[in-house]
C-alpha positions as CSV (number, residue, x, y, z in Angstrom):
1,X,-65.0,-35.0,-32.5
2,X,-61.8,-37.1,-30.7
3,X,-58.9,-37.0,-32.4
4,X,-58.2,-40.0,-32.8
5,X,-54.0,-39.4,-34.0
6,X,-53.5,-37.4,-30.1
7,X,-50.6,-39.2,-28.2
8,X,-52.3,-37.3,-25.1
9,X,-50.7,-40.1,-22.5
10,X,-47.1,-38.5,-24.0
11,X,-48.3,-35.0,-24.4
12,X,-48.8,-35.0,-20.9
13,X,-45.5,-37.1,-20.2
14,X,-43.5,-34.1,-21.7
15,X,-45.8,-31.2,-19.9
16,X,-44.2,-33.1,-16.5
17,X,-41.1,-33.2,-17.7
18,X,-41.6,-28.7,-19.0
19,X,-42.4,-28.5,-15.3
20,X,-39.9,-30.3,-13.4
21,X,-37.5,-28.2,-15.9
22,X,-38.9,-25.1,-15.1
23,X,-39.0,-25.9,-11.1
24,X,-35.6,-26.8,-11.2
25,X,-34.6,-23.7,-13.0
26,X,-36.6,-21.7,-10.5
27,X,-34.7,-23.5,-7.8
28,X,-31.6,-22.8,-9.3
29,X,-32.1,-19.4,-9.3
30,X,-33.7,-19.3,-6.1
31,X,-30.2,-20.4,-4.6
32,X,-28.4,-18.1,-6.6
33,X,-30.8,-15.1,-5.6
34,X,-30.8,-16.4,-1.1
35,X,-26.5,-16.5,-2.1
36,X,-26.6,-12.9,-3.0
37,X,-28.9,-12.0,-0.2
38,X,-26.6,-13.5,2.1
39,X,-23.6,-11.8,0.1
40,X,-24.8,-8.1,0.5
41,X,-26.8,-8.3,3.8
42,X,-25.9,-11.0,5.5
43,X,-23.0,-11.9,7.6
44,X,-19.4,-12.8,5.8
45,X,-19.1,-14.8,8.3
46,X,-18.9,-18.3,7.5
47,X,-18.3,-19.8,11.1
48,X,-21.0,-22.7,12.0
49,X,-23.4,-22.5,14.7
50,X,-25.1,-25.3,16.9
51,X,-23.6,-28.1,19.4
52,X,-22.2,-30.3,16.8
53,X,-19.9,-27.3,15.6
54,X,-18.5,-26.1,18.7
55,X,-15.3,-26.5,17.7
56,X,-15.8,-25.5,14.3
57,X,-13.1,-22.7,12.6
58,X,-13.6,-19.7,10.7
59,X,-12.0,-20.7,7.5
60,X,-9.8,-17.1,7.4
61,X,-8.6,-18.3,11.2
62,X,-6.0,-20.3,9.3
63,X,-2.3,-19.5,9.1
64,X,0.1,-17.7,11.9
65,X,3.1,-15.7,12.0
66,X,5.7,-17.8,13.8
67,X,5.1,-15.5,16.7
68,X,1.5,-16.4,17.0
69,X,2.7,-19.8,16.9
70,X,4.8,-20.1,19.9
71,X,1.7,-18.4,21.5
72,X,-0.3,-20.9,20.8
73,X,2.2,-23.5,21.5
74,X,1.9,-22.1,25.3
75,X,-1.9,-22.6,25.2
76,X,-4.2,-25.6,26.3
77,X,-4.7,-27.6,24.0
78,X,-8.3,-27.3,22.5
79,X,-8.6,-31.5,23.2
80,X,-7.9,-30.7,26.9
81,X,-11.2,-30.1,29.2
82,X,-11.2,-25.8,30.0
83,X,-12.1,-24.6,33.2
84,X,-14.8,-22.2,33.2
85,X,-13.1,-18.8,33.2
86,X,-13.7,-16.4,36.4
87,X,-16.0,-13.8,36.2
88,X,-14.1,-10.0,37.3
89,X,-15.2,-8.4,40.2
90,X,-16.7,-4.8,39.4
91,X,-14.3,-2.1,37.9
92,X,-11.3,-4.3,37.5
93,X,-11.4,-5.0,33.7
94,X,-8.9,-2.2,32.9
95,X,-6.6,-3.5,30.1
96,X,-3.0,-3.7,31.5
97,X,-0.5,-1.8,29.8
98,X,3.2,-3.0,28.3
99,X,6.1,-2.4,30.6
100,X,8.4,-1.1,28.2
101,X,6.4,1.6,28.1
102,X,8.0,5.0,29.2
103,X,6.4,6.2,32.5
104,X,6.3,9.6,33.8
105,X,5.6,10.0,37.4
106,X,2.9,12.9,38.5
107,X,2.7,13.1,42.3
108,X,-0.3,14.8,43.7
109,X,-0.4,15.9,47.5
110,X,-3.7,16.3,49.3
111,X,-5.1,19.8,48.7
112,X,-5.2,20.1,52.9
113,X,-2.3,20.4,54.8
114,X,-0.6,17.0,55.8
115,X,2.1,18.2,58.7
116,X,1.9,15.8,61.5
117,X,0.2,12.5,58.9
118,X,1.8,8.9,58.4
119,X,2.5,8.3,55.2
120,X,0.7,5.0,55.0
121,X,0.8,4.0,51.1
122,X,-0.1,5.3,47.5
123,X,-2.6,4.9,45.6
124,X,-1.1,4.6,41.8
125,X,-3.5,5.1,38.9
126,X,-1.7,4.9,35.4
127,X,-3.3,6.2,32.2
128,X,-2.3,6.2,28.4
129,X,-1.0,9.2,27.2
130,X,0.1,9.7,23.5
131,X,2.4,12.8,22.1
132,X,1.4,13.4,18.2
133,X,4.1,12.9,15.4
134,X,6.1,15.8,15.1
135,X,8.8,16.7,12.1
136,X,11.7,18.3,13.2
137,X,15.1,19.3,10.7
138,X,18.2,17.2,10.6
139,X,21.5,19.5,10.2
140,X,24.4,18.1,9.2
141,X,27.3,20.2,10.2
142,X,30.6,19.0,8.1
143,X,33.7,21.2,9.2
144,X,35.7,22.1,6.2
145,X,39.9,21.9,6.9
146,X,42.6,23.3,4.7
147,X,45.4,21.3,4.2
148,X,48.7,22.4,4.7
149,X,50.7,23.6,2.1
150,X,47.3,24.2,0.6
151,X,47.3,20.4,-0.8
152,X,43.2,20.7,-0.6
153,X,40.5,20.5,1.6
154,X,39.2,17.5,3.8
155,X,35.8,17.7,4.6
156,X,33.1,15.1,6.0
157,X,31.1,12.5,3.3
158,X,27.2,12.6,4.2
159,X,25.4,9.4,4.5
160,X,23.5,7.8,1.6
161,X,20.3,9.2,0.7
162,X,17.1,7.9,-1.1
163,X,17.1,11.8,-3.0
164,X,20.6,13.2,-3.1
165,X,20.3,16.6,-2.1
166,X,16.2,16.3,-1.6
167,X,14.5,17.8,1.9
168,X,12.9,13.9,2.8
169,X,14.9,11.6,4.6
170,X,14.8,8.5,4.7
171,X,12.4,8.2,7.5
172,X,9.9,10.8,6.0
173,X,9.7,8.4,2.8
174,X,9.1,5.5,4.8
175,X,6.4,6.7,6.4
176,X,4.8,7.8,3.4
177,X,4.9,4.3,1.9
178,X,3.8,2.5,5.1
179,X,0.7,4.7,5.8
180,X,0.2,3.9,1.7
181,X,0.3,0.1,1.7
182,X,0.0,-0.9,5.2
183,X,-2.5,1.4,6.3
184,X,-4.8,2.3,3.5
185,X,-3.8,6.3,4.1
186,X,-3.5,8.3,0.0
187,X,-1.3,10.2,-0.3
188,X,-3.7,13.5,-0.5
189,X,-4.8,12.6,3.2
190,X,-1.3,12.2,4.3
191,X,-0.7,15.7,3.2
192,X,-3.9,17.2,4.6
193,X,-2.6,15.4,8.0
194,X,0.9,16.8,7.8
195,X,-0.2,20.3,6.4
196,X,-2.0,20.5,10.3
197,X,1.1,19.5,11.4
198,X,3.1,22.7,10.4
199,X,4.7,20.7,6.9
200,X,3.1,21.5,3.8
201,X,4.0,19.2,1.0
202,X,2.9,19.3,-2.8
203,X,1.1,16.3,-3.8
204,X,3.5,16.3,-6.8
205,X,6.5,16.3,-4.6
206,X,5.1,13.2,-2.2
207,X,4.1,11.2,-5.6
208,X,8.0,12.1,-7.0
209,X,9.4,11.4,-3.1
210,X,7.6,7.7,-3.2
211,X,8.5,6.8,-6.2
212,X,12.2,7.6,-5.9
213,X,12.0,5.4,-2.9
214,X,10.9,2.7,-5.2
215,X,13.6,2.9,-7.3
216,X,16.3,2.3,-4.7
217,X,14.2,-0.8,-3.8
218,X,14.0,-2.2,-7.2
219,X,17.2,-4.4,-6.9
220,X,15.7,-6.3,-4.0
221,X,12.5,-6.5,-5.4
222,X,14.0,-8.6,-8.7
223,X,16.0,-10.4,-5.8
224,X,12.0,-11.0,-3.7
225,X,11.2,-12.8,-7.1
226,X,13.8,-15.0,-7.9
227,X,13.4,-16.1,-4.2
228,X,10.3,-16.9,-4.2
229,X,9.7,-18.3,-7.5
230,X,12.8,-21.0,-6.9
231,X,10.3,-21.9,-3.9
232,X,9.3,-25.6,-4.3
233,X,5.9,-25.3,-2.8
234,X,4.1,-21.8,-4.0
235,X,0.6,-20.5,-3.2
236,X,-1.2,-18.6,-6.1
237,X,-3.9,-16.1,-6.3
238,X,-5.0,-13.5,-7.9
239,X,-7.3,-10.0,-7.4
240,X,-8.3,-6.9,-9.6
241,X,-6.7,-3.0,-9.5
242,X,-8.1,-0.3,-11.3
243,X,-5.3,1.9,-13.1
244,X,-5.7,5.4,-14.9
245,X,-5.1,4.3,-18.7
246,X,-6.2,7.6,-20.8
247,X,-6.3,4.9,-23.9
248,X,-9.3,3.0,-22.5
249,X,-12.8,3.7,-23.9
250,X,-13.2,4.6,-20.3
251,X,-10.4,6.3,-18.8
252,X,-9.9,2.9,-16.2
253,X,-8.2,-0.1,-16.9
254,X,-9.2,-2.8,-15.4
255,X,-5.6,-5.0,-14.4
256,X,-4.6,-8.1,-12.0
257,X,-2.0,-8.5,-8.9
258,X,-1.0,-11.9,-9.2
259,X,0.0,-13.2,-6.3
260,X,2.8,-16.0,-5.1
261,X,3.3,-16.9,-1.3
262,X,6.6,-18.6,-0.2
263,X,4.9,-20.2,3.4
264,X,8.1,-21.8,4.1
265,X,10.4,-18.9,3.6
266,X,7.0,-16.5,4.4
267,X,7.8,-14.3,1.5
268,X,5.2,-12.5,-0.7
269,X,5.7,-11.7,-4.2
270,X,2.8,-9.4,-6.1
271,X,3.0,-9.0,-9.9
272,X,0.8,-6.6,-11.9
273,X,-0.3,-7.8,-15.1
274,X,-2.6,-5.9,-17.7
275,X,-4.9,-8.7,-17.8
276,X,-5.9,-12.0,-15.5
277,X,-5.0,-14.4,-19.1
278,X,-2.4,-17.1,-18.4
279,X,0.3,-14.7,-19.7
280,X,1.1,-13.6,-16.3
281,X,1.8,-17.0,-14.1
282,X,2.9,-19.0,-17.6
283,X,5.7,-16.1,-17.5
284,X,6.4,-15.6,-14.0
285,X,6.7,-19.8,-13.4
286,X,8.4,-21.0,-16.6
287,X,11.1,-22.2,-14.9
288,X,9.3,-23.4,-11.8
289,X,9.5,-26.6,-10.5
290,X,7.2,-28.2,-7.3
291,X,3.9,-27.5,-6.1
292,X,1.6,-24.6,-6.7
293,X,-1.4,-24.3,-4.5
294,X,-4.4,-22.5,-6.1
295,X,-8.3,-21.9,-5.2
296,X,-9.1,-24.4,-8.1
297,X,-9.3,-21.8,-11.4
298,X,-9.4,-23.3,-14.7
299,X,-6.5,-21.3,-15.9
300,X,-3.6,-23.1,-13.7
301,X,-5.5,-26.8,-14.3
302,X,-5.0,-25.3,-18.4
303,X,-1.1,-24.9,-17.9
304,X,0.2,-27.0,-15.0
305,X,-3.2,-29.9,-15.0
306,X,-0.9,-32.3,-16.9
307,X,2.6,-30.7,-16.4
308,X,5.8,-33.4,-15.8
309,X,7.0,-30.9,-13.2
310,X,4.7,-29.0,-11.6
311,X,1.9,-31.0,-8.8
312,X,-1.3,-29.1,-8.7
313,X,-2.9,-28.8,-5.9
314,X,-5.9,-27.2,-4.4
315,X,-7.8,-24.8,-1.3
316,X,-9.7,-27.1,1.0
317,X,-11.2,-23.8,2.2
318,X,-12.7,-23.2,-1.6
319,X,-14.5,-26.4,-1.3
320,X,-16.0,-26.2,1.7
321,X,-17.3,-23.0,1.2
322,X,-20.0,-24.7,-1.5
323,X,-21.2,-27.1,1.0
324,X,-21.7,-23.5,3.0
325,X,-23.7,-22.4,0.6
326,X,-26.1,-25.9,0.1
327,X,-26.6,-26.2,3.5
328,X,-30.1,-24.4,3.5
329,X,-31.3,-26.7,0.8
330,X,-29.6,-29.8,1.7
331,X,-28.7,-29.4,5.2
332,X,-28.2,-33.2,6.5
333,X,-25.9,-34.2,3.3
334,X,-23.9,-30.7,3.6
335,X,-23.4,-30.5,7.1
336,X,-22.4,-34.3,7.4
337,X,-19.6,-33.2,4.8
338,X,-18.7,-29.9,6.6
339,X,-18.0,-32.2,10.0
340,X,-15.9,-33.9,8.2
341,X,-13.8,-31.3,7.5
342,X,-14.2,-29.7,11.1
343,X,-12.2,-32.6,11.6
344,X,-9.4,-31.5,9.4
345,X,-9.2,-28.0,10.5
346,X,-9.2,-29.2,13.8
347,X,-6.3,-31.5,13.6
348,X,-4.7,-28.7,12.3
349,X,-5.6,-26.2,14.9
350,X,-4.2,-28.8,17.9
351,X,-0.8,-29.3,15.8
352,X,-0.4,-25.5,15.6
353,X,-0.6,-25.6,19.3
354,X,1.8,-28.3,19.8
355,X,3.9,-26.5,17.8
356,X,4.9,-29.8,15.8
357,X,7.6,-29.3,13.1
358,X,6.9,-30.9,9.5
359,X,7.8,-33.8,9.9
360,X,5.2,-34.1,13.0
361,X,2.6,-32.8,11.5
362,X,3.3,-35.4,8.5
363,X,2.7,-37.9,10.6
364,X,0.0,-37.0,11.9
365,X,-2.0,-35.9,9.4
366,X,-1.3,-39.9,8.1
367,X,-2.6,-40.9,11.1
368,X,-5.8,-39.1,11.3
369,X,-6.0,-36.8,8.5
370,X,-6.3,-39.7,5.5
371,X,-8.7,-41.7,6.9
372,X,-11.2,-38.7,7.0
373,X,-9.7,-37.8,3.5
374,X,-10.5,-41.4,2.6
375,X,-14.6,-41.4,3.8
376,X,-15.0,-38.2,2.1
377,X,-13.9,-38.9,-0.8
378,X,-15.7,-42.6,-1.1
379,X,-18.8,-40.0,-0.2
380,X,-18.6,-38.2,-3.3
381,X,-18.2,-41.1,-5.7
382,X,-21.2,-42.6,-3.6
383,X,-23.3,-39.3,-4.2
384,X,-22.1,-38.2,-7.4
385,X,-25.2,-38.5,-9.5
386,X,-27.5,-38.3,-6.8
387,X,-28.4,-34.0,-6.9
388,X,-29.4,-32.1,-10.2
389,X,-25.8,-30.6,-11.6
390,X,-27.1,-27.4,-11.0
391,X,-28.4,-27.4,-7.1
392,X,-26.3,-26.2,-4.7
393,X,-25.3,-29.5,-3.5
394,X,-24.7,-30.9,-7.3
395,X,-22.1,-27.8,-7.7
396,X,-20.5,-28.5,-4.4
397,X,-20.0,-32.6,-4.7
398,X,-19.0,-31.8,-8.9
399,X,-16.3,-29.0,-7.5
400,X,-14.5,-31.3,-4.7
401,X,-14.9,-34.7,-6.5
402,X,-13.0,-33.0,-9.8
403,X,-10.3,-31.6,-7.5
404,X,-9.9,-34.6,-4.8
405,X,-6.7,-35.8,-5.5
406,X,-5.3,-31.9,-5.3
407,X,-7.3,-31.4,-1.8
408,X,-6.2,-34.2,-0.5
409,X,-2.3,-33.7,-1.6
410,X,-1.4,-31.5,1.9
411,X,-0.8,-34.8,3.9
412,X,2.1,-36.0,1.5
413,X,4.1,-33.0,3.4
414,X,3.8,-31.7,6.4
415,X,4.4,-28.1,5.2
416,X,1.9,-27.9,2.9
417,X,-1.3,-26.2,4.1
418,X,-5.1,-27.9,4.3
419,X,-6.0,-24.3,2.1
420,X,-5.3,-21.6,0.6
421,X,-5.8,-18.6,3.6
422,X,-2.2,-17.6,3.9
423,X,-1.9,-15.9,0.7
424,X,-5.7,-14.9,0.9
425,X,-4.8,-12.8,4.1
426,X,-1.8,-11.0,2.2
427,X,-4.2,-9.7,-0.3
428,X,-6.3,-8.2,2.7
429,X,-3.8,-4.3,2.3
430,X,-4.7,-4.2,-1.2
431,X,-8.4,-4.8,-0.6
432,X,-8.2,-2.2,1.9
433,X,-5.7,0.3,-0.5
434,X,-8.7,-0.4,-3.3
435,X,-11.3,1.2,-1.0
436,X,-9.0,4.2,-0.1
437,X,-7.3,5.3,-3.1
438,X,-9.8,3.6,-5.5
439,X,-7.2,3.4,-8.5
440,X,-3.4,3.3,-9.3
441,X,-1.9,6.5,-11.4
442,X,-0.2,4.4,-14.2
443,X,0.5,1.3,-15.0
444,X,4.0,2.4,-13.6
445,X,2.8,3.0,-10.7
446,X,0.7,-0.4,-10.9
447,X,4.2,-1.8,-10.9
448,X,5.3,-0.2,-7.9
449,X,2.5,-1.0,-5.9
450,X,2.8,-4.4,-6.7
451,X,6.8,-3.7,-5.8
452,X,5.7,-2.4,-2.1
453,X,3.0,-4.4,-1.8
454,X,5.5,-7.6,-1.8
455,X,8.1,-6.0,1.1
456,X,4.9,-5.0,3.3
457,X,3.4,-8.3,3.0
458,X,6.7,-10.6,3.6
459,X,7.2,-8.2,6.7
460,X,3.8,-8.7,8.2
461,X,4.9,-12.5,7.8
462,X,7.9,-12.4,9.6
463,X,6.3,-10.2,12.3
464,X,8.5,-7.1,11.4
465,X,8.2,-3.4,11.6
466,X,7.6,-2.3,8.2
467,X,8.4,1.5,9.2
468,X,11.7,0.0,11.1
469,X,12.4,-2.4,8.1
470,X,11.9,0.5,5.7
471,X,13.8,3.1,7.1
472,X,16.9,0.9,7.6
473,X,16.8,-0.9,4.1
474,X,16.7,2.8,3.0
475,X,19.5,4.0,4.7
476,X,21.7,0.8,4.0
477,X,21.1,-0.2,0.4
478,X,23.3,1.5,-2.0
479,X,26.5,1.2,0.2
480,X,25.5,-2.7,0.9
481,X,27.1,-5.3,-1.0
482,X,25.3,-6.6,-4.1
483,X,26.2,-10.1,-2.9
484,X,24.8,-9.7,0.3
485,X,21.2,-7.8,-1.2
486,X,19.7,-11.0,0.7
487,X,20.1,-10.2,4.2
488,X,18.2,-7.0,3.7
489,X,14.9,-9.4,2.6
490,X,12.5,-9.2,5.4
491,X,12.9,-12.9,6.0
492,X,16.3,-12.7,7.3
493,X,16.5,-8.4,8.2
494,X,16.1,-9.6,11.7
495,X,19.3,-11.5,11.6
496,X,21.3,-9.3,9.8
497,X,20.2,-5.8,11.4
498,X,23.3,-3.7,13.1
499,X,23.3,-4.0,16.3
């Protein structure tokens, strides 16, 4: 018998609507599943293919050395039509090899006998030849002199050393921290390497050796960080380290190098925190004044989203990246917005090859950067409520639309940067160090890899020799003039090195 009380017309309403939420959740998770596929198997890549893209960058392409940029200030520019480049004949792709190189000259006669031949020419075929590192000893030979009337002795004063009285010099300490923190070498392998090499070294003593050097360094380092942090424009990131902490339920701490970039002055500064709370950046930038770039975490919008003094502003790179990721579900409405910004990073591409100064490229990101800025933006309003929240596309439109007025901030100056790259690329040693040495000893020694971290970084981005740089600065600091400390930073080390 019918029920007649059975609202069937609304019990099926609600069974459409239990479905649409379960396909949407399965959706959701669909997306999230393909994004980790892509994540462990697929490329990392995130370069576009297909003829509307050619001129499409990679988003870590972004962000030169000065030197890179007066070599791309002698290229075509990327607007200009390219002649299709000449194929080489057969066997003459041999890489060329520097000048400055020292040659050695090996002459090799005929094996027959030549009495009576015209020399006619030479044939001259030049190889690479490398001679393995080598230690040698260092004497130094001080001549001791009476005086007369025996009024004492006079006798020679050694140069400073990093370890007064310790076998290292200054260039075997050096070396140790560059194959550390530029290279990705521990310190165990170094002394397997050198222990072939005739040198055996304990592991205690190369830790001690290291750290020593460290110490002599720490007066610059605090000098690095009020630099940069008077900076007016700062770019802020952050990535894990894993210390030895015997008080951890574990026996591994996990802490945080907080990172701050300087792109004007191309100074790096790491700090080690314990943790990744706001402690760390609400310390380091209490007195800080301008604008801090970040990849859009909820902890700076927390501290500086309404601060009288501080500008927030964002990675373009970050928000792109989302479209990335939406473009297998959505693919017209994602790559329409990724075109757009093609257009951005390729505006900023051509000025790096025109070598244009700040004000140049404030112009003319005005001139063509805003109005793309402008259509994107009206986009987003336009299609804010148009995707489920939680789809791909939702996330990506919800994460630029919040953050538009701090993506779109870059064209106020012209040396601001469209993203957030350059201090991306400095944490790229420390990725590398994490693979290699897996942890950090202390949280001392947390400290001084943040410390070394900061000089190998700031050197790579003023295109110096860390070894050179190190070695030097080591052999310099403790007789150098405390108001003077600055021309040892690797920003000016260049300008300031004896001759």
């Amino acid at each position: 018998m019918e029920n007649k009380g059975t609202d069937y017309k609304k019990l099926y309403e609600e069974a459409l609507l239990t479905v649409s939420e379960k396909e949407d959740a399965i959706a959701d998770l669909q997306s999230e599943l393909d994004k980790l596929r892509r994540y462990i198997f697929g490329t990392k890549s995130e370069k576009r293919t297909g003829s509307t893209d050619q001129n499409q960058l990679g988003i870590f392409e972004l962000g030169t050395t000065k030197a890179v940029q007066e070599e791309l200030s002698e290229s075509v520019s990327v607007q200009e039509q390219k002649p299709a480049p000449k194929k080489r004949a057969k066997g003459t792709g041999r890489m060329s090899l520097p000048e400055e190189l020292e040659r050695e000259e090996i002459v090799i006669e005929p094996a027959e006998s030549t009495e009576g031949c015209v020399r006619i020419g030479e044939e001259i075929t030049e190889v690479l030849e490398v001679v393995p590192a080598c230690f040698y000893v260092k004497r130094y030979i001080r001549p001791k002199y009476a005086r007369p009337n025996g009024e004492g002795i006079i006798i020679g004063t050694l140069p400073d050393r990093v370890i007064e009285k310790g076998i290292p010099s200054e260039s075997v300490i050096a070396q140790l921290t560059v194959d550390k923190y530029v290279y990705g070498m521990p310190l165990h392998r170094q002394i397997d390497k050198y222990s072939k090499m005739g040198v055996r070294i304990p592991a205690s003593s190369a830790s001690d050796w290291v750290m020593r050097g460290w110490e002599q360094l720490r007066p610059l380092w605090e000098l690095l960080s009020l630099v940069v942090i008077s900076q007016k424009y700062l770019q802020v990131d952050e990535t894990p380290i894993k210390v030895l902490d015997r008080d951890h339920k574990n026996g591994i701490h996990k802490g945080y190098m907080w990172l701050y970039h300087a792109p004007v002055d191309r100074l790096v500064l790491f700090d080690y925190r314990k943790g990744r709370d706001r402690s760390g950046p609400k310390e380091m930038l209490t007195d800080f004044k301008g604008i801090i770039q970040t990849d859009g975490w909820k902890v700076y919008d927390s501290l500086y989203g309404n601060h009288p003094d501080i500008h927030l502003t964002f990675c373009m790179a970050h928000a792109r990246r989302y479209f990335v990721d939406a473009v297998k579900d959505y693919a017209e409405q994602a790559n329409h917005v990724l075109d757009e910004i093609q257009q951005l990073y390729a505006l900023e591409q051509r000025m790096r090859e025109e070598a244009l100064d700040w004000e140049g490229r404030t112009r003319e990101r005005k001139i063509h950067a805003v109005p793309v800025l402008e259509r994107l933006g009206k986009w987003l309003e336009e299609n804010q409520y148009r995707y489920r929240p939680g789809s791909p596309l939702g996330k990506a439109i919800d994460y630029a639309r919040s953050r538009w007025a701090g993506l779109s901030a870059y064209t106020l100056h012209g040396q601001m940067e469209l993203d957030n790259n350059l201090v991306e690329n400095a944490v790229r040693p420390l990725a590398i160090g994490r693979k290699a040495f897996l942890f950090a000893g202390s949280h001392q020694a947390a400290e001084m890899t943040a410390a070394m971290y900061s000089f190998m970084a700031s050197c790579k981005k003023n295109n110096v020799n860390e070894f050179e740089w190190l070695k030097d600065v080591f052999e310099r600091i403790q007789s150098h003039k405390q108001k003077d400390l600055y021309q040892l930073l690797p920003s000016n080390w260049k300008q300031y090195r004896p001759k």
